[in-house]
C-alpha positions as CSV (number, residue, x, y, z in Angstrom):
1,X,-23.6,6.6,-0.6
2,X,-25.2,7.6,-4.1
3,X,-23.9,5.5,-7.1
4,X,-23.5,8.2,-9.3
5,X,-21.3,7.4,-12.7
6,X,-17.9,9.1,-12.3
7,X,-15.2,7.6,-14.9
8,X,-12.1,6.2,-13.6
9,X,-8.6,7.4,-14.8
10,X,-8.7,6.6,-18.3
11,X,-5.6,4.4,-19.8
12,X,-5.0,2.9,-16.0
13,X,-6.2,-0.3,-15.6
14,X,-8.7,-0.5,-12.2
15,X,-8.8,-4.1,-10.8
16,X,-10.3,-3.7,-7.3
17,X,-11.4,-6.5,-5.0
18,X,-14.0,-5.8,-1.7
19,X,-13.4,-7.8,1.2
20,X,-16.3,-7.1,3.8
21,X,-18.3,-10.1,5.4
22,X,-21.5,-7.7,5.1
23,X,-23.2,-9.4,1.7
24,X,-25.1,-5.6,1.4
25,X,-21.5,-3.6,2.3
26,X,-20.0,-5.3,-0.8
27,X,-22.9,-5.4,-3.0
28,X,-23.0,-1.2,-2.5
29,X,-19.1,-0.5,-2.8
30,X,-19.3,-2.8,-6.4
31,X,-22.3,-0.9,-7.4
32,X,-20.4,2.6,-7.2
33,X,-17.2,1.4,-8.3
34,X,-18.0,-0.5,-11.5
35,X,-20.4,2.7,-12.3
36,X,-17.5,4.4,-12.2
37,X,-15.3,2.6,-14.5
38,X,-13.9,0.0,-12.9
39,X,-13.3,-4.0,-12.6
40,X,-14.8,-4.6,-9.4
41,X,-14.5,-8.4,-7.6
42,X,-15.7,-9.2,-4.2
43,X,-15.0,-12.0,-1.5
44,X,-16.1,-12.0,2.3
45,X,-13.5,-13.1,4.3
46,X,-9.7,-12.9,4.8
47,X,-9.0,-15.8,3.6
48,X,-10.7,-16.2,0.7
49,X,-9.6,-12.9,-0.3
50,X,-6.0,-13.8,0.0
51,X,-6.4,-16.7,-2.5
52,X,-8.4,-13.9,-4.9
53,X,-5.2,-11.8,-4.8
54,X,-2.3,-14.1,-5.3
55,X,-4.9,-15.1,-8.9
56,X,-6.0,-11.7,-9.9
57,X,-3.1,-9.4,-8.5
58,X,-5.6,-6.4,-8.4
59,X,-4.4,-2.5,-8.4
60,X,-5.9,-1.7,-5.1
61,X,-7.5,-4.0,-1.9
62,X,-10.3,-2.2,-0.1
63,X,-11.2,-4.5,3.1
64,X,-13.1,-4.3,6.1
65,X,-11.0,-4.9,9.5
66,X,-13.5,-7.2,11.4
67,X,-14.1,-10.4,9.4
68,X,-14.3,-14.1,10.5
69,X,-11.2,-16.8,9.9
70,X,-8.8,-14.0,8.2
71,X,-9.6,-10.7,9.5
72,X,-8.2,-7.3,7.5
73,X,-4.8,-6.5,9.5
74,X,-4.4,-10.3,9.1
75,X,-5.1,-10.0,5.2
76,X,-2.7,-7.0,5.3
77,X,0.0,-8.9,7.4
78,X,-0.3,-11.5,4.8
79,X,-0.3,-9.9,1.5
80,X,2.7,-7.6,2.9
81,X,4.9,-10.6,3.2
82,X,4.9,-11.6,-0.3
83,X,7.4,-9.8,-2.6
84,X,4.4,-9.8,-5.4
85,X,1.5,-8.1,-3.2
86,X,4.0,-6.2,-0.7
87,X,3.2,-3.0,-2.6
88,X,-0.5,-3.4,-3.3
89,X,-2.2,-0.6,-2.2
90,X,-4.7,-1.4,0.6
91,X,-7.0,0.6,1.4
92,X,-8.9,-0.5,5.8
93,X,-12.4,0.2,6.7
94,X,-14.2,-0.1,10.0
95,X,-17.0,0.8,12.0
96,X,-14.9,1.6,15.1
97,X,-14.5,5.0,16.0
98,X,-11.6,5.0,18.4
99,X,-8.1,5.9,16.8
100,X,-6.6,2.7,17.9
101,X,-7.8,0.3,14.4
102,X,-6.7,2.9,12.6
103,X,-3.6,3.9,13.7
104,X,-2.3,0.2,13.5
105,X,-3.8,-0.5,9.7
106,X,-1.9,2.8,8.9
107,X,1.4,1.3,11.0
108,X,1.1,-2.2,9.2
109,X,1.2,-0.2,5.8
110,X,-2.3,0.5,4.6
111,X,-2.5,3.6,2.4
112,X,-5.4,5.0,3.6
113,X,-8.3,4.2,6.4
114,X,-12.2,4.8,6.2
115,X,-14.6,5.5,8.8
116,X,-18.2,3.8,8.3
117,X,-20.3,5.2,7.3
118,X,-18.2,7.0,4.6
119,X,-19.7,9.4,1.8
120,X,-19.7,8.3,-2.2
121,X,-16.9,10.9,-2.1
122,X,-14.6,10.1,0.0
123,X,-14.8,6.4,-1.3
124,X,-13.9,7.4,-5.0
125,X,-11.3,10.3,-3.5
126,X,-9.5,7.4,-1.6
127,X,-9.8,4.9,-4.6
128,X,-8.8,7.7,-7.1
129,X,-5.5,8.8,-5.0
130,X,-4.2,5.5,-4.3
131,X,-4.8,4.1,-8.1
132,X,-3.4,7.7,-9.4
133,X,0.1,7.0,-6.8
134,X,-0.1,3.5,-8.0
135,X,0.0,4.7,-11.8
136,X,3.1,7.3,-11.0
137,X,5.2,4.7,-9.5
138,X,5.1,2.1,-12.3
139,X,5.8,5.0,-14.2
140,X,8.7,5.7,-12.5
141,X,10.3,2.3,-12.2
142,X,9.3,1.8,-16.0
143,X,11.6,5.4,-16.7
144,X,14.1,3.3,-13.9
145,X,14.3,0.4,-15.8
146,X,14.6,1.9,-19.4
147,X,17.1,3.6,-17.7
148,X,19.2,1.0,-16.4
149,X,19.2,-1.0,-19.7
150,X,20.4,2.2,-21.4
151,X,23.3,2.4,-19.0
152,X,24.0,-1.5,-18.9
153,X,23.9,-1.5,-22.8
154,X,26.5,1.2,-22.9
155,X,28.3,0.7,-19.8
156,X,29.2,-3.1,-19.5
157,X,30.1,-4.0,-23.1
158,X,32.5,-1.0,-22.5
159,X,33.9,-1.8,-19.4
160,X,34.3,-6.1,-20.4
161,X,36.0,-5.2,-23.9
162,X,38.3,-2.7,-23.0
163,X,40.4,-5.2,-20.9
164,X,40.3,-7.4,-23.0
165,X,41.2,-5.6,-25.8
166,X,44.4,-5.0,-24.1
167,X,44.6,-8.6,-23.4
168,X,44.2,-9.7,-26.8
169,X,46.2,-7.5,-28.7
170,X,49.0,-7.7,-26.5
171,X,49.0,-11.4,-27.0
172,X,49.2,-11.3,-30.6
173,X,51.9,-8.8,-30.3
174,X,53.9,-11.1,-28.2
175,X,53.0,-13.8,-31.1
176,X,54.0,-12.0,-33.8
177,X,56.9,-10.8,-32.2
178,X,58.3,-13.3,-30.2
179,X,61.9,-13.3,-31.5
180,X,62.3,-10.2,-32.8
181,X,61.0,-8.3,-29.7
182,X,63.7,-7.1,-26.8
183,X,62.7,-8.4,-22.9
184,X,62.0,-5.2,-22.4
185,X,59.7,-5.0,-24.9
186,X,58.2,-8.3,-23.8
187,X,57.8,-6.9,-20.5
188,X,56.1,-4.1,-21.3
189,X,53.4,-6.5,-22.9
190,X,53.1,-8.7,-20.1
191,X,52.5,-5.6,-17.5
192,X,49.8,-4.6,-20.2
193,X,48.1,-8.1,-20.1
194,X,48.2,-8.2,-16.2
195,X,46.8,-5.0,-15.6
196,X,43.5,-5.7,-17.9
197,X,43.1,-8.6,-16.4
198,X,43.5,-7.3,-13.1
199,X,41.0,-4.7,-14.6
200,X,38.3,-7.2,-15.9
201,X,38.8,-9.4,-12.5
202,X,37.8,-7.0,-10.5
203,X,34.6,-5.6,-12.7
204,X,33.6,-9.6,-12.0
205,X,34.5,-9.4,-8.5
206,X,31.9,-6.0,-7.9
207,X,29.5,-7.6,-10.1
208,X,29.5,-10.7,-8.1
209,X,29.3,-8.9,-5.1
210,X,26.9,-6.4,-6.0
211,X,24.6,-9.9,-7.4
212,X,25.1,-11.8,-3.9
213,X,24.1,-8.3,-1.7
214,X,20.9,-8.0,-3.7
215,X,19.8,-11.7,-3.0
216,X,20.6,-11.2,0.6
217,X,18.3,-8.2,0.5
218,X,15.6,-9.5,-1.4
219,X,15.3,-12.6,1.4
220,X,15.0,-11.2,5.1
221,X,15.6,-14.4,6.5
222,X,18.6,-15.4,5.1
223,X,20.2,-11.9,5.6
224,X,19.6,-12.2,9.5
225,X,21.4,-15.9,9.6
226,X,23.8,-14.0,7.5
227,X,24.3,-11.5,10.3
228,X,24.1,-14.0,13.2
229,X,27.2,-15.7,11.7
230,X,29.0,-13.2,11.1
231,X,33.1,-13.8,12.2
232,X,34.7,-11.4,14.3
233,X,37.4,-9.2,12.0
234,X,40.1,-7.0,13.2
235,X,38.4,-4.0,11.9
236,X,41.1,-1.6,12.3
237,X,44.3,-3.5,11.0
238,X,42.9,-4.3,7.6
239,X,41.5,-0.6,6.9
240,X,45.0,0.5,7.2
241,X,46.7,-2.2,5.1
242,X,43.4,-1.6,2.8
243,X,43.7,2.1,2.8
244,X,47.6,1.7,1.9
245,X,47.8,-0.4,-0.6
246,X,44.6,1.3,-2.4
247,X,46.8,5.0,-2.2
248,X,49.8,3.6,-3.0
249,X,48.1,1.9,-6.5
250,X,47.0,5.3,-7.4
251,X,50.2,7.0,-6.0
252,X,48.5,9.4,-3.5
253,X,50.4,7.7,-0.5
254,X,52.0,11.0,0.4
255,X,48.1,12.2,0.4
256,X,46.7,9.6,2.6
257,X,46.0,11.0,6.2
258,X,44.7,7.5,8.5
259,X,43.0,8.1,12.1
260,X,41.7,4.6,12.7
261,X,41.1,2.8,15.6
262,X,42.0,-1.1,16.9
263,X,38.1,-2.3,16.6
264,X,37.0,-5.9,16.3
265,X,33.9,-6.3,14.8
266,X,31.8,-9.0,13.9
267,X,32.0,-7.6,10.2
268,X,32.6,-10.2,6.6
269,X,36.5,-8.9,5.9
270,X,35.9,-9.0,2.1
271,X,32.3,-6.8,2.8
272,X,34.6,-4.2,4.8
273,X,37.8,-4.4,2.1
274,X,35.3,-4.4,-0.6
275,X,33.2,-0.6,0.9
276,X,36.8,0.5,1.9
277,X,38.0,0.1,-1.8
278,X,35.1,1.8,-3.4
279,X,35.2,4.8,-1.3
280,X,39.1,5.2,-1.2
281,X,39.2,4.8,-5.2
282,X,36.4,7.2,-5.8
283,X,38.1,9.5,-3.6
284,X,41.5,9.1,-5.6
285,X,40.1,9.8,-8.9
286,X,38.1,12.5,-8.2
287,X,40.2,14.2,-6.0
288,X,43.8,15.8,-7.3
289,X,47.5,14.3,-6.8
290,X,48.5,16.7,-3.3
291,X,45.5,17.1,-2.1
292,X,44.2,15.2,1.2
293,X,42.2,12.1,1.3
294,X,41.5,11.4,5.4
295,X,40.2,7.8,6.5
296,X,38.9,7.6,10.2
297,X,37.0,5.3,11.9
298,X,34.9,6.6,15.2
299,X,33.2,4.5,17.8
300,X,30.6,5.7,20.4
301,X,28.4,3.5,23.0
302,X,26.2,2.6,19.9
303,X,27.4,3.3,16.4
304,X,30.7,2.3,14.9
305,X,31.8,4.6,11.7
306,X,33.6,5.0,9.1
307,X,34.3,8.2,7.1
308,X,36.1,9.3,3.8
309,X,37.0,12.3,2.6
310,X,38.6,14.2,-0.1
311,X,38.8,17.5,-1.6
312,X,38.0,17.0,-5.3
313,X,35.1,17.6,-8.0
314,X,32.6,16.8,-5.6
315,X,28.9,16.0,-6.5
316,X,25.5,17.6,-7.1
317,X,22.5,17.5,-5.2
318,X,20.8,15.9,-7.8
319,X,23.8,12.9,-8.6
320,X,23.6,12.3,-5.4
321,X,19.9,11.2,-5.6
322,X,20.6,9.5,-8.7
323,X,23.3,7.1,-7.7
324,X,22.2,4.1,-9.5
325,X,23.6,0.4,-10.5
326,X,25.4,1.3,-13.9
327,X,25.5,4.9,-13.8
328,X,28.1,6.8,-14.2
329,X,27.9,10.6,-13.8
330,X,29.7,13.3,-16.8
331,X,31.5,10.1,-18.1
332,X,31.5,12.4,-21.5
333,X,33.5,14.8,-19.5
334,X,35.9,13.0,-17.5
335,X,38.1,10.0,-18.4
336,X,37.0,7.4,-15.9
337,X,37.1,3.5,-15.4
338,X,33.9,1.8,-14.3
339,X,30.5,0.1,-14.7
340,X,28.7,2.9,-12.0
341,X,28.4,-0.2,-9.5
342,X,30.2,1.2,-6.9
343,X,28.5,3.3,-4.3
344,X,25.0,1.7,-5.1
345,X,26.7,-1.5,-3.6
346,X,28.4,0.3,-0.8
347,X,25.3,1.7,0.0
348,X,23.3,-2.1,-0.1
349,X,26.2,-3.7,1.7
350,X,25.3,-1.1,4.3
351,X,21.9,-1.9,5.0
352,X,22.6,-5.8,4.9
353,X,24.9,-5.0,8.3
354,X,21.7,-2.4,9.5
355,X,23.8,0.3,8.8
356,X,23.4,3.1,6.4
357,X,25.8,5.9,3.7
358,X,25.2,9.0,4.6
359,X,27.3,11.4,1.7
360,X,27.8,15.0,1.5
361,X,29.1,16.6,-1.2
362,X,30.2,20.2,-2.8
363,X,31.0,20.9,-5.8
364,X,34.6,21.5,-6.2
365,X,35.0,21.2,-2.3
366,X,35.0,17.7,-1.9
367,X,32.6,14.7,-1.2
368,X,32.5,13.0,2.6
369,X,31.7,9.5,2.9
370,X,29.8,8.3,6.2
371,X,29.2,4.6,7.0
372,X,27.2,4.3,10.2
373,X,27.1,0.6,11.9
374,X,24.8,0.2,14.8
375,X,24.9,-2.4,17.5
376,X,24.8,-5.4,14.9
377,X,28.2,-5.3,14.6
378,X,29.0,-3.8,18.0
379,X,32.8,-4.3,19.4
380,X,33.1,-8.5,20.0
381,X,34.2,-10.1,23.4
382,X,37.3,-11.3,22.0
């Protein structure tokens, strides 16, 4: 390889560490990098490189496969685990020529794969890509997270005051007017003050749950014990009293078609009222009074489903690409209730049973719900 000076990407920061037991290999690979433009640190084992990471977090981990004590699948294995390295880009060399090394860095999650001896080229080509892929998706997640405080800033202060709003001044209506005010009157008060609270209790109740899926999530271990003790639930009874009680609050019971089978499952009941909730009430308020909303469960030898579907507004391609924690789409447009947390946590709570939403959608033909549940939560002996 010729060292020849070739600037890195200007405004990126370019921390690189060189794992290779080969003193020379290193000494090469730091030349050309630092001449062009970047902060180059070097170690020569697996091991000692792991330590170097958790310090220096670097942008990108270029490592030979063969090394003593810690050897560079190992070092990937490793870094891979850890919620603050599992996105480092990694980037596997070897002398091997056989497909087999590379084929299983690229299967553990390295980004790209080098085959000594490599040109100056296609060293700064790799390094250039993965720091360039590195920059767009900070970027993104920066434009996600600016995002998200814009829509909790204006969603949730909405959502918590509006209830209780109602609550208050209803109160001090009642106060005021105490003796003077007919039971009917009174009445009408009280059914103000219980609705907002019923309101606000259950904005706490999704936030809570949307909180406790994300923690499950984040921790792989404690989502499987929370699989292996799952309880077995009569699956098919509470959809219908679910499904029933949720039309009849909106009064679309007339509209409610049910096709749902008797399945036990080894499913949390409050996880499955919870998705059944979301998807029925979206369905209600985005669909009109007379038209059909149809619940069904199906069952095959390996997936259990669940499906919603209504003939309203629909959504677009790109809302449904977007669904988001706290967003809420043409909320200038339409009247709605709601701090956006819905599908996002019908969609998590789907993957914390191995599952998966699938949604399609029309605009102004109507949006299908899909919940798929694989063998996880196949039919229990009961």
């Amino acid at each position: 390889m010729d060292p020849v000076r070739n600037p890195a990407p200007t405004g990126f920061p370019a921390k690189i560490l060189i794992v290779d037991d080969e003193n020379h290999v290193c000494e090469l690979l730091s030349l050309t990098l630092t001449r062009a433009g970047y902060q180059v640190t070097t170690c020569h084992n697996g091991l000692d490189a792991l330590k170097e990471i958790r310090n220096l977090i670097p942008d990108l981990v270029i490592s030979d496969v063969n090394m003593d004590e810690m050897d560079g699948c190992e070092l990937l294995e490793a870094i891979r685990r850890e919620p603050a390295t599992a996105t480092l880009p990694f980037i596997m060399m070897t002398g091997h020529t056989e497909e087999t090394p590379h084929r299983k860095s690229m299967n553990m999650g390295a980004e790209d794969y080098l085959s000594k001896p490599f040109s100056r080229n296609d060293l700064l080509t790799s390094v250039t890509t993965q720091l360039n892929k590195r920059k767009r998706l900070r970027e993104a997640e920066s434009k996600k997270y600016d995002s998200l405080k814009q829509s909790i800033s204006l969603s949730l202060p909405h959502e918590l005051l509006t209830p209780l709003t109602g609550i208050i001044g209803s109160v001090e209506l009642l106060r005021e007017e105490i003796d003077s005010s007919s039971r009917e009157d009174k009445l009408e008060l009280v059914g103000i003050i219980e609705t907002s609270a019923q309101r606000l209790l259950r904005l706490i109740h999704k936030y809570l749950t949307y909180s406790q899926m994300e923690l499950l999530l984040a921790d792989s271990a404690k989502a499987e014990e929370f699989r292996q003790h799952l309880s077995i639930c009569n699956c098919g009874s509470l959809i219908e009293e679910i499904a029933r009680e949720t039309a009849q609050r909106f009064n679309r019971s007339a509209d409610l078609q049910l096709d749902v089978s008797s399945d036990f499952l080894r499913f949390n009941a409050e996880h499955l009222k919870y998705i059944l909730m979301e998807l029925l009430e979206n369905a209600c308020k985005f669909s009109k009074p007379g038209s059909k909303i149809q619940v069904q469960t199906i069952v095959s030898s390996q997936i259990w489903m669940l499906r919603v579907t209504d003939f309203g507004r629909g959504m677009t391609e790109q809302q449904l690409e977007q669904i988001d924690a706290w967003r809420q789409f043409e909320r200038d447009t339409y009247e709605q209730q709601g701090a956006g947390l819905g599908l996002v946590t019908v969609r998590g709570l789907a993957r914390l049973y191995n599952g998966r939403l699938d949604l399609q959608s029309e605009v102004g033909t109507g949006t299908t719900a899909n919940l798929h549940f694989p063998q996880a939560v196949q039919p229990a002996n009961v």
